[in-house]
LOKE-994790 format. One line per 10 residues: their letters; for each residue x, z, y of N, C-alpha, C. Coordinates in nm, 2 decimals, m for minus. Each point is the difference from the previous one (the first is absolute). Layout:
REM LOKE-994790
A	X:Z:Y:X:Z:Y:X:Z:Y ~ ...
This chain:
REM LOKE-994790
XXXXXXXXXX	0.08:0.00:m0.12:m0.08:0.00:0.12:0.09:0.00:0.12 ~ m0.01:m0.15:0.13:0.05:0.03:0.07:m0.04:0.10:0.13 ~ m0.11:0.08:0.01:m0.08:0.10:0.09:m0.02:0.11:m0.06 ~ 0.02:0.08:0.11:m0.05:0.14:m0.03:m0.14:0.00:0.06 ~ m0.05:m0.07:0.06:m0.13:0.00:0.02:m0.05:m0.11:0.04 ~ m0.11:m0.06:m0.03:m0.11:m0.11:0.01:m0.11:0.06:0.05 ~ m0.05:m0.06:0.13:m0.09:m0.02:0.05:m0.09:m0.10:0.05 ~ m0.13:0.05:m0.09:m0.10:m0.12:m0.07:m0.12:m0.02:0.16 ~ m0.01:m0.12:0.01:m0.12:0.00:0.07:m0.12:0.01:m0.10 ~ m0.16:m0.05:0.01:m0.09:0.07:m0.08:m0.06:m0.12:0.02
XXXXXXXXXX	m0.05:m0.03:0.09:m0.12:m0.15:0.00:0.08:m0.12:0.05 ~ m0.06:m0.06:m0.18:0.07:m0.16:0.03:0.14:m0.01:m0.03 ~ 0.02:0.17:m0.06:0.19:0.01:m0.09:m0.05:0.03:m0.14 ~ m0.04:0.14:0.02:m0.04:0.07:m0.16:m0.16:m0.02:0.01 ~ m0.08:m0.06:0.05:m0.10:0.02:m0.01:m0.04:m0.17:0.02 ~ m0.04:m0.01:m0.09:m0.05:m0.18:0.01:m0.16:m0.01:0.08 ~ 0.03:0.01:0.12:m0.18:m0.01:0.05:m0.01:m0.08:0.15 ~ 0.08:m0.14:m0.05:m0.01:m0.09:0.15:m0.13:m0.06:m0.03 ~ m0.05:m0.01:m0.13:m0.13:m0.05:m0.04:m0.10:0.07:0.11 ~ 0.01:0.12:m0.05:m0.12:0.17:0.04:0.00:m0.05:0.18
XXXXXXXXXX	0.14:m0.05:0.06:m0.02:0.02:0.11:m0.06:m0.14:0.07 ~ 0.03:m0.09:m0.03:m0.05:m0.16:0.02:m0.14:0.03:0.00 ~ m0.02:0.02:m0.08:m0.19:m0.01:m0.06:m0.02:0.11:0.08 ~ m0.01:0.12:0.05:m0.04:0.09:0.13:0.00:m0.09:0.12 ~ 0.08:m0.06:0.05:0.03:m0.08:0.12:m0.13:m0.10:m0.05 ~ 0.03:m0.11:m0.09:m0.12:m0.11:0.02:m0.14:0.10:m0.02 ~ 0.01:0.09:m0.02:m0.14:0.07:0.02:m0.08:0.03:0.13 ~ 0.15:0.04:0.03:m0.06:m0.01:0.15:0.01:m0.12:0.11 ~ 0.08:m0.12:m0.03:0.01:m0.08:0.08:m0.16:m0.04:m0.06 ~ m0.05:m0.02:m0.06:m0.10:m0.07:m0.09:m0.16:0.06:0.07
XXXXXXXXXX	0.02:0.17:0.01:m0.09:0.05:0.09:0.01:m0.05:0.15 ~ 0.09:m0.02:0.09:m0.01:m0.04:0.07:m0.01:m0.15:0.07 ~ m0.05:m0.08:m0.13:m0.01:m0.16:0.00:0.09:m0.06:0.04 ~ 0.12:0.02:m0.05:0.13:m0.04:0.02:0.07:m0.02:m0.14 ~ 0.12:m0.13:0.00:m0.02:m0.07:m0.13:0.09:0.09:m0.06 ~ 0.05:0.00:m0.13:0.07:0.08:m0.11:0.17:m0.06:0.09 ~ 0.11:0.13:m0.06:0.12:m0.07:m0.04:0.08:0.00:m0.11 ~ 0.06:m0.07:m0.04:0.09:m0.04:m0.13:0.10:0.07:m0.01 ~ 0.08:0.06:m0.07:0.08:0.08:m0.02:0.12:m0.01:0.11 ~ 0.03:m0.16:m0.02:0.12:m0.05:0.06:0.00:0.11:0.14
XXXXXXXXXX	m0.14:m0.04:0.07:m0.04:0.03:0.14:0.02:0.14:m0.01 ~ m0.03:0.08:m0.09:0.02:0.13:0.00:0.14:0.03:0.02 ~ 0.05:m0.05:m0.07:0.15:0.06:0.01:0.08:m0.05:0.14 ~ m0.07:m0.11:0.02:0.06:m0.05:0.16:m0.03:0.10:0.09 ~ m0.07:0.07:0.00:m0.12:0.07:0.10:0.09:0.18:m0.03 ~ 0.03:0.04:m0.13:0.04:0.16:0.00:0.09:0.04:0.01 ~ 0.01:0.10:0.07:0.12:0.07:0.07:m0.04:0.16:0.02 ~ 0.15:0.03:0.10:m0.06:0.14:0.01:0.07:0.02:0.16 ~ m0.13:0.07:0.05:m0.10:0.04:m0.02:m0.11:m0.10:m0.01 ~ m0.07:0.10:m0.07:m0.14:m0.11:m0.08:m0.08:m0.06:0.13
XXXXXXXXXX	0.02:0.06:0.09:m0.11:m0.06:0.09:0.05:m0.15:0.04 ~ 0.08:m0.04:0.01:0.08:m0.15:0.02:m0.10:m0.10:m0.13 ~ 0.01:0.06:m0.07:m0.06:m0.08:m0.08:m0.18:m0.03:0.05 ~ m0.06:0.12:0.02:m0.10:m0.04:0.00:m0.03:m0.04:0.16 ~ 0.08:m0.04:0.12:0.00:m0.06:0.05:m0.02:m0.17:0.00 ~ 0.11:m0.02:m0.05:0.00:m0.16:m0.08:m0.12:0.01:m0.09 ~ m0.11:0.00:m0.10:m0.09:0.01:m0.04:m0.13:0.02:0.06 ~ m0.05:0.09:0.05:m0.10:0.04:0.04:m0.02:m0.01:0.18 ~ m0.14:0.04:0.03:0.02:m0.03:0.17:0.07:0.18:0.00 ~ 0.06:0.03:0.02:0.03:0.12:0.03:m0.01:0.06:0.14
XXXXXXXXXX	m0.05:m0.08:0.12:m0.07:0.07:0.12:m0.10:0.02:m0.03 ~ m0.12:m0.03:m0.11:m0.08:0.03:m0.04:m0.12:0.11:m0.04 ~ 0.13:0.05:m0.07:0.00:0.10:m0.12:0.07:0.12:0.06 ~ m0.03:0.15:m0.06:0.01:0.09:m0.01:0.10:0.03:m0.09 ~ 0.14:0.01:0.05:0.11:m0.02:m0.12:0.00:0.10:m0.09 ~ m0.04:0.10:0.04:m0.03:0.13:m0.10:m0.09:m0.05:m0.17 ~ m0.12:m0.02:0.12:m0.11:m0.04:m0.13:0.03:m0.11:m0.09 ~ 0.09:m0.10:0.06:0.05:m0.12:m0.10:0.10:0.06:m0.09 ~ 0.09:0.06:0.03:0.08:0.08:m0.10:m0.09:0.06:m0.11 ~ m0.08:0.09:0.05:m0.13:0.10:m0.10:m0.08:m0.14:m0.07
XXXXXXXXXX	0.00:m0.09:0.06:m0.09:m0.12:m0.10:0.13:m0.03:m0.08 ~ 0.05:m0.04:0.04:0.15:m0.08:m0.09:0.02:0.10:m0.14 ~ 0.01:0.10:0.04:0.04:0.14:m0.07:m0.11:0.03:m0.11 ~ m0.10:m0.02:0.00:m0.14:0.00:m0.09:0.02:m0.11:m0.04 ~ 0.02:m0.10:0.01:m0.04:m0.15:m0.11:0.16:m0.02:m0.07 ~ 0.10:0.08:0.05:0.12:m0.02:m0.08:0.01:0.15:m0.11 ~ m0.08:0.09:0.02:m0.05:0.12:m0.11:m0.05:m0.08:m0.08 ~ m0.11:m0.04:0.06:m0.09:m0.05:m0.16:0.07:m0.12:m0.07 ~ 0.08:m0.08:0.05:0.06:m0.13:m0.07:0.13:0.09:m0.06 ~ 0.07:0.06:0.03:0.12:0.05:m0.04:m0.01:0.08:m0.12
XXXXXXXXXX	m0.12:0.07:m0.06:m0.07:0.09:m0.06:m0.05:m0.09:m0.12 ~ m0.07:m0.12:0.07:m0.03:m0.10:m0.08:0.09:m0.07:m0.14 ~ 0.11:0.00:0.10:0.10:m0.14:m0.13:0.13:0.00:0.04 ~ 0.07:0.09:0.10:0.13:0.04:0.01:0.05:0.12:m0.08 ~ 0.11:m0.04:0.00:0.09:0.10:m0.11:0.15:0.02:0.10 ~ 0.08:0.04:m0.11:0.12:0.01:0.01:0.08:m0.16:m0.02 ~ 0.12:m0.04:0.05:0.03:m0.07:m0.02:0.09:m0.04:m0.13 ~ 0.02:m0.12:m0.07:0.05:m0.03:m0.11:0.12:0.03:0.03 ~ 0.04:0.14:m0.12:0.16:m0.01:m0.02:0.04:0.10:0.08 ~ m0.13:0.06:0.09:0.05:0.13:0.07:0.04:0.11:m0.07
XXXXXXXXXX	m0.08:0.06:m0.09:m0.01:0.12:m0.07:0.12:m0.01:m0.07 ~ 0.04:m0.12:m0.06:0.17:0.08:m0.10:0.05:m0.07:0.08 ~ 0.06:m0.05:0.13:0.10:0.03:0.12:0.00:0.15:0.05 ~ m0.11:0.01:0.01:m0.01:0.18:0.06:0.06:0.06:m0.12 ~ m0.01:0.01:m0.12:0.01:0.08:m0.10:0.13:0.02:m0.03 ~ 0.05:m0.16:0.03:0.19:m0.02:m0.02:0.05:0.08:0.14 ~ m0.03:m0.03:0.10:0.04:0.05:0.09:0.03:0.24:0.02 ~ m0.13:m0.01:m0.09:m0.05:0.17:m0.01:0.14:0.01:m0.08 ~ 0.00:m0.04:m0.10:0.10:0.00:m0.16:0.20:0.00:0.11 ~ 0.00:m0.03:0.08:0.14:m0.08:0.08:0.01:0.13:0.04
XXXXXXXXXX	m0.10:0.11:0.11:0.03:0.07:0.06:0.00:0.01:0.14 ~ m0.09:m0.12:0.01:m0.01:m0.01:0.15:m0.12:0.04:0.07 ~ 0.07:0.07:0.12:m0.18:0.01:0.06:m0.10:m0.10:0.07 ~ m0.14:m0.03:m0.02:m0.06:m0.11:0.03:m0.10:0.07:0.13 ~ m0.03:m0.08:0.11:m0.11:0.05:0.05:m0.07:m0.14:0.07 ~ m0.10:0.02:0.01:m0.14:m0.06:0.07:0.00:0.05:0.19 ~ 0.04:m0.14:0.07:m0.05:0.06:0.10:m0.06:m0.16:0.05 ~ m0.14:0.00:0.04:m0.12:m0.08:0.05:m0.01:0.07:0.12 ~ m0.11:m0.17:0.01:m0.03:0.03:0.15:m0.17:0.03:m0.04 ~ m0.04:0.05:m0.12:m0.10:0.01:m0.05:m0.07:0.10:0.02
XXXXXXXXXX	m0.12:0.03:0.07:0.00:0.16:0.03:m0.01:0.10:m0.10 ~ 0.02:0.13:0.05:0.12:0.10:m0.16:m0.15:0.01:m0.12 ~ m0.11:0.06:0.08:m0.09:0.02:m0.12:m0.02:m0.15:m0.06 ~ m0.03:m0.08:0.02:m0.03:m0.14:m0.08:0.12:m0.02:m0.05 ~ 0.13:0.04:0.04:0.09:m0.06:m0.04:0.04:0.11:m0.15 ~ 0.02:0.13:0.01:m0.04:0.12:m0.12:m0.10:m0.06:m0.13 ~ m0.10:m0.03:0.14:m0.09:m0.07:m0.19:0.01:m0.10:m0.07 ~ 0.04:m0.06:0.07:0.05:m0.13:m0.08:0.12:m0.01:m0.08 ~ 0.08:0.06:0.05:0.14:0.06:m0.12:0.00:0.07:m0.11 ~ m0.13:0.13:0.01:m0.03:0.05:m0.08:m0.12:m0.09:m0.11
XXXXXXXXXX	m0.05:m0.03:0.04:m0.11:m0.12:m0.07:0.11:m0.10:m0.10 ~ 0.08:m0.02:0.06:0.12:m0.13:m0.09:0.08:0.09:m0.09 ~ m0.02:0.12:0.01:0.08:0.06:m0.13:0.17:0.02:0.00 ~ 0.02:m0.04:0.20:0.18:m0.01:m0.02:0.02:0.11:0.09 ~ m0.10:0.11:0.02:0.07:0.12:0.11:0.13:0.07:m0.02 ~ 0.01:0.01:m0.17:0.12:0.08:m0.09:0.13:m0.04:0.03 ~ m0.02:m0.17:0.08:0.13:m0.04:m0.02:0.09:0.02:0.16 ~ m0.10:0.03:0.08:0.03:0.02:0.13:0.05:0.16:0.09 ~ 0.12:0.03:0.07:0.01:0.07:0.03:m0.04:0.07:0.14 ~ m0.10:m0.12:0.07:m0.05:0.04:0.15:m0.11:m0.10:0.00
XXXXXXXXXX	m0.13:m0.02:0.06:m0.09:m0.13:0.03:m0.03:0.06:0.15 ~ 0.08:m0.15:0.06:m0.03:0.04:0.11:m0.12:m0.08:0.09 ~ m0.11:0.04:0.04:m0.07:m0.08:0.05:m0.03:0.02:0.17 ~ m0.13:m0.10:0.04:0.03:0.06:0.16:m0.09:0.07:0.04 ~ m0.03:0.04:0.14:m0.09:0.09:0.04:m0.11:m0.07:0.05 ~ m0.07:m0.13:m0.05:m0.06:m0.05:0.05:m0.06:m0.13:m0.09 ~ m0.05:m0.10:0.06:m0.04:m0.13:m0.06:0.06:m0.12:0.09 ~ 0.06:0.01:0.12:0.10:m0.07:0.08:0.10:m0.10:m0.05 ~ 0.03:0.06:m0.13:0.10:m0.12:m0.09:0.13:m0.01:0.10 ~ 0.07:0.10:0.08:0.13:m0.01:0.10:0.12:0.00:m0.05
XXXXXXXXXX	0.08:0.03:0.06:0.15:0.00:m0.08:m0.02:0.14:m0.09 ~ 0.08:m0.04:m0.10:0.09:0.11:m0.05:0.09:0.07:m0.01 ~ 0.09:m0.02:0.08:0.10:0.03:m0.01:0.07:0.14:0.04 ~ m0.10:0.03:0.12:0.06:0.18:0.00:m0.02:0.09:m0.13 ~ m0.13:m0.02:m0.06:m0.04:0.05:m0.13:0.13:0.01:m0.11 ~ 0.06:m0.10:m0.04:0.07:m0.09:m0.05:0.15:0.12:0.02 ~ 0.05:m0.03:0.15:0.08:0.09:0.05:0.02:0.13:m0.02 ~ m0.10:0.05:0.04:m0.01:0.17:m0.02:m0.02:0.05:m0.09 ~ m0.03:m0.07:m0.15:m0.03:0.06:m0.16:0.16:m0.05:m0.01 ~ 0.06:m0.06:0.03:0.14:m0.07:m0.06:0.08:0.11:0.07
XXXXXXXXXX	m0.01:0.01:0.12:0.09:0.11:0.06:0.01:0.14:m0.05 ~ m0.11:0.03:m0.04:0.00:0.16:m0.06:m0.04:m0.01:m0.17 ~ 0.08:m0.14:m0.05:m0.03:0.04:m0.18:0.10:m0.06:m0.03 ~ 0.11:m0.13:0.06:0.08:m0.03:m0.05:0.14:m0.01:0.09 ~ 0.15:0.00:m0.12:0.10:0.02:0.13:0.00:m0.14:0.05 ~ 0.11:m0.01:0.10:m0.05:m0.07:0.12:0.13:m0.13:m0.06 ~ 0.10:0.04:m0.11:0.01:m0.13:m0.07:m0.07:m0.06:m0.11 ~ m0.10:0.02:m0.02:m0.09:m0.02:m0.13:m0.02:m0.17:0.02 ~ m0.01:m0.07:m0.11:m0.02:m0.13:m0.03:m0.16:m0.02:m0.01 ~ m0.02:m0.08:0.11:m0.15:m0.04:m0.01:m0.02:m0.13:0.02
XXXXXXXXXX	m0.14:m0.03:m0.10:m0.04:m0.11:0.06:m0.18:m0.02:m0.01 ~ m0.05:m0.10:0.10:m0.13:0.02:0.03:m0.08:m0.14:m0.12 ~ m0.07:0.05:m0.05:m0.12:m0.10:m0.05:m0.15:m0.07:0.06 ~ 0.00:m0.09:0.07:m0.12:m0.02:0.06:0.00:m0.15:m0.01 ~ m0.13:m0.01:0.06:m0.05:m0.20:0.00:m0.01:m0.03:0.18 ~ 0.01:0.12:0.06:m0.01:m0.07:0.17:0.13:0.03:0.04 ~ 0.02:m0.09:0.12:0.10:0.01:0.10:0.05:0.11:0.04 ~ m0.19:0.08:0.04:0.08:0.18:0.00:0.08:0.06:m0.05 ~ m0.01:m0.04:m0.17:0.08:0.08:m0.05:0.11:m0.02:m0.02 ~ 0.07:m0.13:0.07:0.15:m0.03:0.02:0.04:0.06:0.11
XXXXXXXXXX	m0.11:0.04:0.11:0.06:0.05:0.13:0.01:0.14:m0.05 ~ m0.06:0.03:m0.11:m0.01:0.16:0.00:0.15:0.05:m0.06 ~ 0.04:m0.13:m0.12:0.13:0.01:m0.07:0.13:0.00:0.13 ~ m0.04:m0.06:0.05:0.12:m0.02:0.14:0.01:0.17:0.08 ~ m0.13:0.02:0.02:0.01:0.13:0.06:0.10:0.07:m0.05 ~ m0.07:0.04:m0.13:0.05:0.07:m0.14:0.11:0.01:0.01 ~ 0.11:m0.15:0.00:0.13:m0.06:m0.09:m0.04:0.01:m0.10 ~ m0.10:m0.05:m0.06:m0.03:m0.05:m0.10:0.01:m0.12:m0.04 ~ 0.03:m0.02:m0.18:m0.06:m0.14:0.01:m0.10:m0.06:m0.02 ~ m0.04:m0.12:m0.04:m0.13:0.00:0.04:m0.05:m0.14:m0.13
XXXXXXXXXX	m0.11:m0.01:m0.06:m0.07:m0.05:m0.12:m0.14:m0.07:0.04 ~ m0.03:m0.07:0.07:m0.12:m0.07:0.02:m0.09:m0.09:m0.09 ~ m0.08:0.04:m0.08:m0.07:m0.07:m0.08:m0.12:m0.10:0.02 ~ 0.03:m0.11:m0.05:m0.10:m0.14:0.01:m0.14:0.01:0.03 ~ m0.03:0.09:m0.08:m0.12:0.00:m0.08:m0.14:0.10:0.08 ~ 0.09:0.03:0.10:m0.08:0.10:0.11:m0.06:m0.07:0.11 ~ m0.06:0.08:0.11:m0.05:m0.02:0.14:0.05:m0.13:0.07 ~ 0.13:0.02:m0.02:0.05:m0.07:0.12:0.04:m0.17:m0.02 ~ 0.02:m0.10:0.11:0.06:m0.13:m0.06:0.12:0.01:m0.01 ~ 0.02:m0.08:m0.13:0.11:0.01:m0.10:0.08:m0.05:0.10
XXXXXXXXXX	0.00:m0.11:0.10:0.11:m0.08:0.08:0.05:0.13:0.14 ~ m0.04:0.07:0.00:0.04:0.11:0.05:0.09:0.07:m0.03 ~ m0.02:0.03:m0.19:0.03:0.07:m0.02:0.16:m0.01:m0.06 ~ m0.03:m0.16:0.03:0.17:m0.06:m0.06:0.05:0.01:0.12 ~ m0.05:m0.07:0.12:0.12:0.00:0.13:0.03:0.20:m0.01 ~ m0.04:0.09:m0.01:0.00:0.13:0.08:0.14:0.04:m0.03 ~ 0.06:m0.05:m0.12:0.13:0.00:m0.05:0.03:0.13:m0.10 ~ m0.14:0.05:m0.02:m0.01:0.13:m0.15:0.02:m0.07:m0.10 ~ 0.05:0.05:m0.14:m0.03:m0.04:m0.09:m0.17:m0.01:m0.05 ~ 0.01:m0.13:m0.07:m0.12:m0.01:m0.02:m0.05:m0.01:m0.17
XXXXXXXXXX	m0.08:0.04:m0.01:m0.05:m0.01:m0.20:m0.16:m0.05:0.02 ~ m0.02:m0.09:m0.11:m0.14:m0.05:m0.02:m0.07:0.09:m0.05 ~ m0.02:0.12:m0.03:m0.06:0.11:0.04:0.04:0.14:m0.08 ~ m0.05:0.13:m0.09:0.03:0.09:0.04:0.10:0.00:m0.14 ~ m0.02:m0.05:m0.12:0.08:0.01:m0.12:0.12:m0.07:0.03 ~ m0.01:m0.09:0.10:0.13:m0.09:0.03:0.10:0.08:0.06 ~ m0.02:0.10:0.07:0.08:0.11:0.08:0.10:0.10:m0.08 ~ m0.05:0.05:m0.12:0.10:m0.03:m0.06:0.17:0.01:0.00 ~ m0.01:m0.15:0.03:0.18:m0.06:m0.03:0.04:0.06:0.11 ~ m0.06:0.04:0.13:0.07:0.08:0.12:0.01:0.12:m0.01
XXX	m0.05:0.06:m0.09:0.02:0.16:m0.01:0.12:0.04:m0.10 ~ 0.06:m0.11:m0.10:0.09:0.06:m0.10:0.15:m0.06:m0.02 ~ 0.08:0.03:m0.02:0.12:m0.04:m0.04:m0.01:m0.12:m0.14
């Protein structure tokens, strides 16, 4: 193992649910007689913070950005609940990684109670040593979170590197000095995700070959 710790993003890394979130969005583009978008468009459109996105999408002088969030947030419960899981190949990555000795943690931009149940629901809490989630539904940086569990749990030469599918989480790796693992198969467009200059894997089993000797 080349890290003493791995830190996992949650949605759209270990949690396969760009489906859960797409189909929330045309739910509501759909309510408001406005046409559907295709994945492609999704991923062109997400970022963080979340609100950028629903800019490009929606009239957002419109709307009440609170209550779009609280709609967004209800049709991506029931679809995520519906037919998302864990992603392929996560659970014995985690397992190999537990077995190495390293510490793993979860920090999202997911708010902490939704973000708690959903970890616990997938059956991988055991393998985690912090879940860190945020104090809200905002979807903002993460990175002080990120900072201040690392400052007071690990030494300050510790080998780390970051797991995620957005750009965030290469800026988060940079913060860190971390390195950084960006997976295909997530949120964000892939042609982003090659210029950003992270390493990149076609998604979470592929990751892998960056963690071992």
């Amino acid at each position: 193992m080349k890290y003493n710790c791995v830190i996992w993003d949650w949605n759209g890394t270990l949690l396969d649910d760009v489906s859960a979130s797409l189909r929330s969005v045309n739910d509501m583009l759909e309510k408001r007689g406005m046409p559907p978008i295709d994945i492609d468009r999704y991923r062109e459109c997400i970022g963080v913070p979340i609100r950028h996105f629903y800019e490009q999408v929606f009239e957002i002088e419109k709307e009440d950005y609170t209550l779009l969030l609280k709609e967004y947030n209800e049709g991506y419960e029931y679809y995520v609940n519906l037919d998302c899981g864990i992603a392929d190949g996560a659970v014995e990555l985690l397992e190999r990684i537990k077995q190495e000795g390293a510490k793993q943690i979860i920090v999202s931009s997911c708010e902490k109670n939704q973000l708690a149940a959903a970890v616990e629901k997938s059956g991988t809490a055991e393998y985690f040593d912090a879940v860190l989630g945020a104090d809200d539904f905002f979807a903002n940086s993460k990175i002080d979170r990120a900072e201040s569990y690392l400052k007071n749990n690990l030494p300050e030469n510790a080998k780390l590197i970051a797991v995620g599918d957005l750009l965030h989480d290469y800026q988060l790796a940079q913060a860190l000095g971390a390195d950084c693992v960006l997976v295909k198969s997530g949120h964000e467009d892939t042609r982003r995700l090659l210029a950003s200059g992270a390493f990149t894997a076609e998604n979470v089993a592929d990751v892998k070959r960056f963690l071992f000797d």
